[in-house]
C-alpha positions as CSV (number, residue, x, y, z in Angstrom):
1,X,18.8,-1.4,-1.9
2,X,22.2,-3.2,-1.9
3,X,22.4,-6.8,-0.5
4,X,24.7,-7.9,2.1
5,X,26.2,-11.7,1.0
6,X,27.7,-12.1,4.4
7,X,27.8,-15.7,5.3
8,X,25.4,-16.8,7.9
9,X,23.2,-19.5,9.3
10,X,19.2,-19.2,9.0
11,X,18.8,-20.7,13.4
12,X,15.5,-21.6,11.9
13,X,16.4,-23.8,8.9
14,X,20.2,-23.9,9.8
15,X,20.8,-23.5,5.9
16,X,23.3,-20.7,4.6
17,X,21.6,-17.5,3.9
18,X,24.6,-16.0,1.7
19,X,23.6,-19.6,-0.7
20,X,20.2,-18.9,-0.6
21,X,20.0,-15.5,-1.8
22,X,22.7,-15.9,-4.5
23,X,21.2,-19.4,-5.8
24,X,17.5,-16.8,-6.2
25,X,19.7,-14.4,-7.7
26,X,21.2,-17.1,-10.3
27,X,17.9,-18.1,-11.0
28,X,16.2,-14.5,-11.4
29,X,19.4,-14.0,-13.8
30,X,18.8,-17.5,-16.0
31,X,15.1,-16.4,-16.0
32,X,15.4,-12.7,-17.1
33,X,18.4,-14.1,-20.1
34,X,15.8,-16.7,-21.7
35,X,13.0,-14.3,-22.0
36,X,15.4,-12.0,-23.5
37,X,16.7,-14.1,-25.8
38,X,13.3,-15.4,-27.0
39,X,12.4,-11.9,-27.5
40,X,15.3,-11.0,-29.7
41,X,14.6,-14.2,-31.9
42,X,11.5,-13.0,-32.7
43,X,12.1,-9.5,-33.1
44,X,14.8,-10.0,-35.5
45,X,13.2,-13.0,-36.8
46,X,10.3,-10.3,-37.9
47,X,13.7,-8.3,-39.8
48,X,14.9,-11.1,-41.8
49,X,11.3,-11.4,-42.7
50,X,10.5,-7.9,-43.7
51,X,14.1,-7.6,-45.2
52,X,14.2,-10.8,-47.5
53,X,10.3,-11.1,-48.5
54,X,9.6,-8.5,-51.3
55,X,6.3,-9.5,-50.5
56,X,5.6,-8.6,-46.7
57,X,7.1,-4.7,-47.4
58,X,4.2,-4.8,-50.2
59,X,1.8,-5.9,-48.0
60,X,2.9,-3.4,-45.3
61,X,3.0,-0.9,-47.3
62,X,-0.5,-1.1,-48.7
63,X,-2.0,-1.3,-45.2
64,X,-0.9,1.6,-43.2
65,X,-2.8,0.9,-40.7
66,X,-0.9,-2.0,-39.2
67,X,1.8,0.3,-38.5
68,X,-0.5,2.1,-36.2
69,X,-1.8,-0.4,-34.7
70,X,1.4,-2.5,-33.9
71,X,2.6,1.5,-32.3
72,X,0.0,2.2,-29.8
73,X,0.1,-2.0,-29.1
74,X,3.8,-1.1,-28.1
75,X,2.9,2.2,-26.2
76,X,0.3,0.4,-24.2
77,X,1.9,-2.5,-23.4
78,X,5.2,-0.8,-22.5
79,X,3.5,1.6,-20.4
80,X,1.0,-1.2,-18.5
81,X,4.4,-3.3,-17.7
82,X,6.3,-0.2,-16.8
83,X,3.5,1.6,-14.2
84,X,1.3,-1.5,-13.4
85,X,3.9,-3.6,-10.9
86,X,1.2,-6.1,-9.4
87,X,0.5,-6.9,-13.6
88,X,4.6,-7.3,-14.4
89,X,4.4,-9.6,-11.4
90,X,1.6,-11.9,-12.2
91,X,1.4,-14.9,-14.5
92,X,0.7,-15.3,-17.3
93,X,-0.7,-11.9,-17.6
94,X,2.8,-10.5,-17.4
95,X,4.0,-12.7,-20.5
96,X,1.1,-12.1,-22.8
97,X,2.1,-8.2,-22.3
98,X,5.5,-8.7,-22.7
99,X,4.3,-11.1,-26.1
100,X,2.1,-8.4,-27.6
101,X,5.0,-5.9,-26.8
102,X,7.4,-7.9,-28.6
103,X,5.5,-8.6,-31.2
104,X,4.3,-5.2,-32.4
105,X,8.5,-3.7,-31.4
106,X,9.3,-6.5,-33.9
107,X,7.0,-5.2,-36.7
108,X,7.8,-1.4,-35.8
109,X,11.5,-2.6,-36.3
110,X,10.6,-4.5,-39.4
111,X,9.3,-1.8,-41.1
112,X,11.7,0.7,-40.2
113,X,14.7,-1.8,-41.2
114,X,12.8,-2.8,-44.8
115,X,14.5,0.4,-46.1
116,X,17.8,-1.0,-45.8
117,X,19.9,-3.0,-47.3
118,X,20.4,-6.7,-46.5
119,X,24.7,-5.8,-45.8
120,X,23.9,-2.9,-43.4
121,X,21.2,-4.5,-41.7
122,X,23.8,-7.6,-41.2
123,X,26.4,-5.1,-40.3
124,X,24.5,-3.5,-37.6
125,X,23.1,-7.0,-36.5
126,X,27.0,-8.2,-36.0
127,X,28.2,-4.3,-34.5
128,X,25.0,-5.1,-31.9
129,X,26.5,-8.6,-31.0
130,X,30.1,-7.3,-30.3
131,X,28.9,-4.2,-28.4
132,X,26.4,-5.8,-26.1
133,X,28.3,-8.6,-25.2
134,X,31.3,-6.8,-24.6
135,X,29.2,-4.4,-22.7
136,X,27.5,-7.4,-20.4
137,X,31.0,-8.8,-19.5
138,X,31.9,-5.2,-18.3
139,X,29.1,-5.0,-16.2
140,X,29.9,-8.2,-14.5
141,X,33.8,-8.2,-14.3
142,X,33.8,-4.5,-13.2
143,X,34.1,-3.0,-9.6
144,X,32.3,0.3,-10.4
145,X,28.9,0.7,-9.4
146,X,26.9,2.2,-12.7
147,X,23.6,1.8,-10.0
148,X,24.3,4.9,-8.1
149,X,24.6,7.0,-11.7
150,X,20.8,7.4,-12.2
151,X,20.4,10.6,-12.3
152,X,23.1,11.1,-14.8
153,X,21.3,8.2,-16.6
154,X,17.7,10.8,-16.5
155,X,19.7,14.1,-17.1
156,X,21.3,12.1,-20.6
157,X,18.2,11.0,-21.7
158,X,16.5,14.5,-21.4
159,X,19.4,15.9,-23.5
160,X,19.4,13.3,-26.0
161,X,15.6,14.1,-26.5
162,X,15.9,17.3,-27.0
163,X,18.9,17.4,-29.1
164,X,16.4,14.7,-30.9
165,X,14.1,17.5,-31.6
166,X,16.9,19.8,-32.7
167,X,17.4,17.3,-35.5
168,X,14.2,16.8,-36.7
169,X,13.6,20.5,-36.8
170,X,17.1,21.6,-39.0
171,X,16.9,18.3,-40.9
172,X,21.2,18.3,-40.8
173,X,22.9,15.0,-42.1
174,X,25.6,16.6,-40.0
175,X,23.5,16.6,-36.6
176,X,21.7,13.2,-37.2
177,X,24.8,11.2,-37.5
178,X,25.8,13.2,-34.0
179,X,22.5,12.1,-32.4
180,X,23.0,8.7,-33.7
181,X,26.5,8.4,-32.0
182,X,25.5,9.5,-28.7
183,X,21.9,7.8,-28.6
184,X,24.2,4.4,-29.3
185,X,26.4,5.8,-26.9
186,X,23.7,6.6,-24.2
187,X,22.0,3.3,-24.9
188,X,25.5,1.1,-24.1
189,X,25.5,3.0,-21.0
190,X,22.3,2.0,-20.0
191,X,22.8,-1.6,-20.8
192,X,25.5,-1.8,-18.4
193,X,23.4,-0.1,-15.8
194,X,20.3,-2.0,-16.4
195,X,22.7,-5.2,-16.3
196,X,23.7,-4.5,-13.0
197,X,20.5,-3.6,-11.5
198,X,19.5,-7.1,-12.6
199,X,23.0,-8.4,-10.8
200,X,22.8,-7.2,-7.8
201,X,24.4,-8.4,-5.1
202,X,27.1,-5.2,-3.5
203,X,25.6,-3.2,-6.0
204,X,24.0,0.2,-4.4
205,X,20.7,-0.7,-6.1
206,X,19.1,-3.6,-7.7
207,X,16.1,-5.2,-8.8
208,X,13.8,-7.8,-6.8
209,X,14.1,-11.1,-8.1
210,X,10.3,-11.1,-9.4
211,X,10.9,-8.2,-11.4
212,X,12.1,-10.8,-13.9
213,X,9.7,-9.6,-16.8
214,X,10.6,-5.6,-16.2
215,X,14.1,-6.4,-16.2
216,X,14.2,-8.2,-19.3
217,X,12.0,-5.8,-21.0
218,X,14.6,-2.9,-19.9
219,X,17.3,-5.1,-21.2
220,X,15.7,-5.4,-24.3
221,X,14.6,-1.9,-24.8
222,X,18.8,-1.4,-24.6
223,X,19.6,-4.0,-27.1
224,X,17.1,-2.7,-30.1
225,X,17.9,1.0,-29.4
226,X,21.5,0.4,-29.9
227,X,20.6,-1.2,-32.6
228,X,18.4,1.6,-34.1
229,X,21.0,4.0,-33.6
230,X,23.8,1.9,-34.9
231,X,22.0,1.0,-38.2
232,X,21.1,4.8,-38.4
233,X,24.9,5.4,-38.5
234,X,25.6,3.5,-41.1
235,X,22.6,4.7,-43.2
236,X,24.3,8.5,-42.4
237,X,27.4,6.7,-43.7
238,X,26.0,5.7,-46.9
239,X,24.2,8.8,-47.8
């Protein structure tokens, strides 16, 4: 639910409440941006490792079972922090999660990058900068309220699914630069919307300020998809 920011007194602490909330709100927001970024360090971190070391992709690639492993560490994790909200909530159980998560994303990520080059995996890596920050200044200069849009937001992702499948199934260089373009295209959209969830404030809907950990994690979902799909566009390009 939206918050009302209209200035008034608390008659038992005779503070401002329209202070209060926004100073919690400015906090939650520091909060959910340092987790984020330490999670993109090390995800991207694991890249430039699989990318440069000729080494690690022959290790990886002689023991398969990593990659498993690291995949249903990612499945579990993400479903435990999405479902489980009294876990997201408590510390430090909600950081080791969110650590094993990233951890096993950044290996999944590694491993998927290690088959391109070191240019388009810098390309992508800039085209991700650009588009999310240009992307998190919309969602805070802007006076539309992406909140209310969910069920657009559900209905997209369904389509994009199954268009995924269409893909896979006709094996079209055609339709998997198409489904690149609109997952990166679905993806921006949800950053903006998960961005202002996390702002709040006369937004329709919004997320409680200890939902720190799920909102980063959401955020960051956003970031490495667009990513993905970007850096699938390119590898389309090339072929």
């Amino acid at each position: 639910m939206s918050h009302d920011y209209e200035s008034y007194n608390d008659p038992l602490t005779g503070g401002n409440m329209e202070f209060s909330d926004k100073s919690v709100r400015m906090g939650f927001i520091r909060k959910v941006y340092m987790i984020l970024m330490a999670q993109l360090v090390v995800t991207f971190g694991m890249v430039a490792l699989f990318t440069l070391s000729s080494d690690v992709k022959q290790f990886v690639k002689t023991t398969p079972a990593l990659f498993y492993v690291a995949l249903v560490g990612t499945l579990v994790c993400m479903i435990a922090l999405s479902c489980c909200g009294n876990l997201r909530r408590r510390t430090p159980h909600n950081y080791i999660f969110l650590g094993i998560f990233t951890i096993c994303e950044g290996f999944l990520l590694g491993t998927a990058a290690a088959s391109f080059t070191q240019s388009e995996i810098l390309i992508a890596v800039g085209v991700t900068v650009v588009v999310t920050l240009s992307l998190t200044l919309f969602a805070f200069q802007t006076k539309f309220d992406f909140t209310g849009c969910g069920m657009f937001v559900f209905v997209s992702l369904i389509v994009l699914l199954l268009f995924g499948i269409l893909a896979l199934i006709f094996q079209s260089q055609i339709l998997n630069l198409v489904y690149s373009c609109l997952g990166a295209l679905l993806f921006s959209f949800f950053l903006v919307f998960d961005t202002q969830l996390m702002l709040g404030g006369r937004h329709k809907y919004s997320l409680s300020p200890e939902e720190y950990v799920f909102a980063a994690l959401t955020l960051y979902l956003d970031v490495i998809n667009i990513f993905m799909y970007i850096l699938s566009i390119i590898g389309n390009a090339r072929s």
